[in-house]
N, C-alpha and C positions, 0 to 999 in steps of 0.2 A: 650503680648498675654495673654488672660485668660486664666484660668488652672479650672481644674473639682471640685479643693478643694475650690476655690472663691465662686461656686452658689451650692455644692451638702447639699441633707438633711445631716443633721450630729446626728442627733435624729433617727436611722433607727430602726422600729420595726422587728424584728427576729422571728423564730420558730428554735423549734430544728427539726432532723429528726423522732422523735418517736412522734411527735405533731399529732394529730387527723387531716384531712384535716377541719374537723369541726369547731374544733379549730382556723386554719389557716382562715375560711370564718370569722368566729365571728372577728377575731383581723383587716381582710379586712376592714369587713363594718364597723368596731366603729372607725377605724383611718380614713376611706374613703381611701384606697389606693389600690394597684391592684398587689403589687409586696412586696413579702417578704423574703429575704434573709433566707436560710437554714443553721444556724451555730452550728454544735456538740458540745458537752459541754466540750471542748479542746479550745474553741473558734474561728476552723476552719470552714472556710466557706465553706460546704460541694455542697451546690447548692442554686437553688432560685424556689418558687412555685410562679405561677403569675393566675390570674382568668382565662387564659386562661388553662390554666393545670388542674384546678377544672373543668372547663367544658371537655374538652378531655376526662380525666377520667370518667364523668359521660355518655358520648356520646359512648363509650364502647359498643360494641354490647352487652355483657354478662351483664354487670351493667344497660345500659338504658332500656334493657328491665324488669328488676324490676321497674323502675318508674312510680308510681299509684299505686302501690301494697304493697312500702318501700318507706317508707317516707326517701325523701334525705339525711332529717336529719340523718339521721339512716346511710344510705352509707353513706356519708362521715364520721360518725364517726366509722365506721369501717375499715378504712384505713389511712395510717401513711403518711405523708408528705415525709417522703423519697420515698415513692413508687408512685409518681407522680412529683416531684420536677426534675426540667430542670439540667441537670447535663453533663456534663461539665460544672460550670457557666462562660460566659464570665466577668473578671469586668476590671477594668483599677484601677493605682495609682492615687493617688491624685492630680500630678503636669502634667497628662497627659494636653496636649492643649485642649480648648471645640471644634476647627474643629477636631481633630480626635476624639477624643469622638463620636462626632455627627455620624461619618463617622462609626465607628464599628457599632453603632444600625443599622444604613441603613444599612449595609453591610450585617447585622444578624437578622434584623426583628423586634430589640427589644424594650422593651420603656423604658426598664431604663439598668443600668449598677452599680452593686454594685463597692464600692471605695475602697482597700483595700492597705495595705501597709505591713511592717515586722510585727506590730505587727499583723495584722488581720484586718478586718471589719471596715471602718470609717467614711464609710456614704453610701449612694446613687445617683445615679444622675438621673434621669429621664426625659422623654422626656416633661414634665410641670416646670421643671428647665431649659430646654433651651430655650422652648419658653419663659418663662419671660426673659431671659437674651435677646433672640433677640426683644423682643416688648420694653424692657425698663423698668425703676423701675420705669416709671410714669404711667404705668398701670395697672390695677384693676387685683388682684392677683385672686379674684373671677371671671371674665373675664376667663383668661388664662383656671383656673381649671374647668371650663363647658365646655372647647374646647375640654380638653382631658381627664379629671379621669370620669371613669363610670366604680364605684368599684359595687361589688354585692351587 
């Protein structure tokens, strides 16, 4: 049976929680990804901010109605990553199985799942990691990532 540590990124880009959400969009769009684990400078994985959370935030009755008036840029950098960052974060071990994996996102909504072990943080697994794992490694890795990553 496959396990989460076979297909997850292991390159995983991070934010701490005093990161600007600004910040957090800039490091979104240049990686293209949509999910960014939240780790304190302990190396504890404190939460996760995901595009959806930059939008919620800004959808704010109090925040969205400054927009046209405050350039976005400007809110989001006036607010820290922790104060929007999903927390509780779910994530799974490394040797977890890819059906249960699979099964915690459906269960929670999510589209990825940070990997974490004794020492901390080890990767991520994402819902564009298990679709290539169920199409196949004979298919077009460009393919997969248009079905599902639409980073900001």
């Amino acid at each position: 049976m496959s396990t989460v540590s076979q297909i997850m990124s292991r390159n995983v880009v991070t934010v701490t929680p005093n990161a600007s959400c600004r910040d957090a969009v800039a490091l979104m769009t240049r990686d293209k990804i949509r999910h960014l684990p939240v780790v304190g400078l302990d190396g504890v994985l404190r939460g996760i901010v995901t595009d959806r959370d930059l939008r919620h935030y800004l959808f704010k009755p109090e925040i969205f109605r400054s927009i046209g008036t405050v350039p976005v840029a400007r809110l989001l950098s006036e607010v820290q990553v922790g104060h929007v960052m999903s927390q509780p974060v779910v994530s799974v071990a490394p040797d977890t199985p890819l059906d249960k994996a699979g099964q915690v996102m459906l269960e929670h909504g999510l589209g990825s799942l940070p990997v974490v072990d004794h020492r901390g943080l080890v990767g991520i697994l994402t819902e564009t990691d298990l679709l290539k794992q169920i199409i196949g490694a004979d298919a077009a890795s460009s393919d997969v990532e248009a079905i599902v990553v639409s980073y900001p």
